[in-house]
VEXMIMI-456236 format. One line per 8 residues: number of its first residue (from 1); their letters; for each residue x, y, z of N, C-alpha, C. Coordinates in steps of 0.02 Angstrom, whole numbers, m for minus. Layout:
# residues N
NUM> A> X,Y,Z,X,Y,Z,X,Y,Z; ...;
# end
This chain:
# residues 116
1> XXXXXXXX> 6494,6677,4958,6485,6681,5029,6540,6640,5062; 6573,6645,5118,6612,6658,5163,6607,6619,5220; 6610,6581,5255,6596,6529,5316,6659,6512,5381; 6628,6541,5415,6687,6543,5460,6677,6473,5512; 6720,6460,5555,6712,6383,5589,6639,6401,5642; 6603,6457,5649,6529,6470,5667,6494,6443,5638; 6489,6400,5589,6435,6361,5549,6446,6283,5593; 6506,6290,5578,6512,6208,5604,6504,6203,5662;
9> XXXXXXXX> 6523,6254,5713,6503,6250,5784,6426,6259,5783; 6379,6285,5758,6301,6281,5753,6286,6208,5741; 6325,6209,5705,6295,6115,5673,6294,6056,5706; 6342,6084,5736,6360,6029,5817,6320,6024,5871; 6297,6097,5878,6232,6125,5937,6193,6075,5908; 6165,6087,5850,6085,6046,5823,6109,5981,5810; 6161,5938,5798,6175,5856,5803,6163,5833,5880; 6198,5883,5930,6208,5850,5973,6132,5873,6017;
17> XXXXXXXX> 6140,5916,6001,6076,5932,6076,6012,5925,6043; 5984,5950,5964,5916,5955,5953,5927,5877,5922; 5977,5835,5919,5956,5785,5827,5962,5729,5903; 6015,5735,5959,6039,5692,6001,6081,5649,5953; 6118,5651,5911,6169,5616,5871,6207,5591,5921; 6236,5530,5905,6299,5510,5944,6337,5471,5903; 6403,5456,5934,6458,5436,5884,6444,5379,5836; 6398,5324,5896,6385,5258,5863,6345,5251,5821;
25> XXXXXXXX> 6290,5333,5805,6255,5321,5761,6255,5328,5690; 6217,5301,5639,6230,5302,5579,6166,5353,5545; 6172,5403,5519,6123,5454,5475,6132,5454,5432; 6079,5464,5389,6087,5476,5328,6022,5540,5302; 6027,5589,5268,5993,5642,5255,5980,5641,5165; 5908,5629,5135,5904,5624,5064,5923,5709,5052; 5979,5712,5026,5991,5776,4996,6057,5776,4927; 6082,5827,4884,6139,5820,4844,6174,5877,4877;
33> XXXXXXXX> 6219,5881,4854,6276,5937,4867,6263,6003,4859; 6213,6010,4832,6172,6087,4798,6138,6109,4878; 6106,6061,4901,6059,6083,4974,6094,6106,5022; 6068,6142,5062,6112,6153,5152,6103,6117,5186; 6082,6049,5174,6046,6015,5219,6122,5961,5197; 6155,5954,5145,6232,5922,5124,6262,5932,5166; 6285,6011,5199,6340,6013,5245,6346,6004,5319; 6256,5992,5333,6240,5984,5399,6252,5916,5395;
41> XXXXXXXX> 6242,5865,5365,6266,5775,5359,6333,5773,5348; 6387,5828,5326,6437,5796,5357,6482,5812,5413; 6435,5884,5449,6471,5895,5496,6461,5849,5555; 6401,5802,5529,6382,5732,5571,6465,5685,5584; 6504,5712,5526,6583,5669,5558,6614,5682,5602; 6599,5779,5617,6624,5780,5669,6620,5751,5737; 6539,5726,5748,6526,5693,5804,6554,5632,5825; 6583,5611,5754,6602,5528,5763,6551,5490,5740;
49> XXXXXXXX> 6494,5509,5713,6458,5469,5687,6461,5417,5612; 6421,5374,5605,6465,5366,5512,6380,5383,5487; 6388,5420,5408,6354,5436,5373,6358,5382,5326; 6250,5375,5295,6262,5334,5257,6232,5369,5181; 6269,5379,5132,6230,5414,5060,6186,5375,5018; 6166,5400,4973,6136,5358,4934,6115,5421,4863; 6134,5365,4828,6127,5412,4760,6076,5391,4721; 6043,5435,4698,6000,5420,4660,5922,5430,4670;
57> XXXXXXXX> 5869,5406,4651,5794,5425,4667,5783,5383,4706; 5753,5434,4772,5728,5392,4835,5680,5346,4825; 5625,5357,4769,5575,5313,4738,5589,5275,4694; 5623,5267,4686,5639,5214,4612,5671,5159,4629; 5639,5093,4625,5590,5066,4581,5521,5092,4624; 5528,5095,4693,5459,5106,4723,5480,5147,4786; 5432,5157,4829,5425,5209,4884,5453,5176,4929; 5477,5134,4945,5508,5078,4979,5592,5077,4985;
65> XXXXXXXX> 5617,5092,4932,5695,5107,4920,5733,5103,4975; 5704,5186,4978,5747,5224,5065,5731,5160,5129; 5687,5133,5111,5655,5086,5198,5702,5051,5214; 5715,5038,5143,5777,4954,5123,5825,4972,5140; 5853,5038,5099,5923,5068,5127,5923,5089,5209; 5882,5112,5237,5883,5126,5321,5865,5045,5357; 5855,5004,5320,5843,4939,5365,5906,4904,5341; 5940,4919,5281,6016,4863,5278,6059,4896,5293;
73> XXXXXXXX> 6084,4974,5299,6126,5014,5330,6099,5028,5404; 6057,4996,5427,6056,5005,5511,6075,5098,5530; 6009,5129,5495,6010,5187,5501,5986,5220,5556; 5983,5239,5631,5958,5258,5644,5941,5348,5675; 5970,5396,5625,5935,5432,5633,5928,5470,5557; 5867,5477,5517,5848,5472,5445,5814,5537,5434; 5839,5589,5381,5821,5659,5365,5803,5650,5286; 5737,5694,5288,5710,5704,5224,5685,5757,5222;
81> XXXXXXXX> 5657,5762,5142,5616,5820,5148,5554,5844,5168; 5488,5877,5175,5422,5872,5192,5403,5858,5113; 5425,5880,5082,5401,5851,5038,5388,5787,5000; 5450,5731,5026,5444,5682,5023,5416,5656,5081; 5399,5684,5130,5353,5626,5172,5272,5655,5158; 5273,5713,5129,5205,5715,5073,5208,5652,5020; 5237,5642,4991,5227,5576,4942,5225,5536,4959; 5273,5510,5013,5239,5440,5056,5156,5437,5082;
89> XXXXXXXX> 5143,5504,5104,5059,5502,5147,5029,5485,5073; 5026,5532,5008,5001,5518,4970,5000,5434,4930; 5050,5424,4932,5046,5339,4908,5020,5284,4983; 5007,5320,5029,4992,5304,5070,5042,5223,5103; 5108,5255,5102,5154,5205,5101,5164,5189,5214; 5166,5135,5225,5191,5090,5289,5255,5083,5296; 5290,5119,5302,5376,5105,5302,5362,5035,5341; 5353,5038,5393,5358,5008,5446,5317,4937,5429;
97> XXXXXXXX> 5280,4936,5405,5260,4863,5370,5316,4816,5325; 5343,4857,5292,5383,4821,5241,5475,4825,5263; 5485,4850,5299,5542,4873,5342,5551,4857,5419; 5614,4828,5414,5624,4799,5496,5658,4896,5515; 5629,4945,5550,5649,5017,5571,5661,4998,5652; 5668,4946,5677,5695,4952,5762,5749,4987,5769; 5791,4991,5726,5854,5053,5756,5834,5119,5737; 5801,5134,5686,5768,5188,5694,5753,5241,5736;
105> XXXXXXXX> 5791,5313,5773,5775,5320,5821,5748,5399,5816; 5740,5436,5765,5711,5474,5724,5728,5492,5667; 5668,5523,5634,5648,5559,5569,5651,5628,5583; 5685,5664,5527,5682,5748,5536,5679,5758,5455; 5637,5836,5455,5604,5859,5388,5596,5907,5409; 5636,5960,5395,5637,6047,5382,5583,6049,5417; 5612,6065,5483,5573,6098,5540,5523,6034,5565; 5507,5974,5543,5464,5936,5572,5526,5885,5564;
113> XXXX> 5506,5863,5672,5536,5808,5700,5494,5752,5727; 5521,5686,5706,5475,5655,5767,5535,5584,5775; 5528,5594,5855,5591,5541,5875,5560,5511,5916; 5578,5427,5913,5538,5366,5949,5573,5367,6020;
# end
């Protein structure tokens, strides 16, 4: 498949107008290079924003990981899957207890948003 600069101009629509991205902000999206959800985090450069990665299992050592990484990279706008915020409800995890999230300024998960 074939991608013309129409992808990246879409991607820009949904950073800027649905995600409200801005230059100063820092995102980061749990995904690898295999997902579509990869090329939408880095067309986040185009905005001027800085992206933050992270390799490896979002759970490991514990459900907490990602909190640490969005509270010491001053993340604030943070993409996952529904399926992983199914495993958080199920471990019945408090980001927000164990995590300073004040820059935090939303969460997005394939089709579910919620912005503070």
């Amino acid at each position: 498949m074939v991608q013309g600069c129409g992808v990246l101009l879409n991607h820009l629509k949904e950073l800027i107008l649905h995600t409200d991205l801005k230059a100063d902000d820092t995102i980061t999206y749990i995904s690898s290079p295999s997902w579509m959800m990869w090329n939408w985090l880095m067309s986040s450069l185009a905005v001027g924003s800085t992206i933050a990665l992270y390799d490896g299992n979002p759970n490991y050592p514990d459900w907490g990981t990602m909190w640490r990484f969005v509270q010491d990279e001053r993340i604030s706008i943070f993409g996952c899957s529904a399926s992983y915020l199914n495993y958080l409800k199920g471990e019945q995890a408090r980001p927000g207890k164990v995590s300073d999230l004040s820059v935090l300024r939303g969460i997005f998960a394939n089709g579910i948003t919620a912005i503070s």
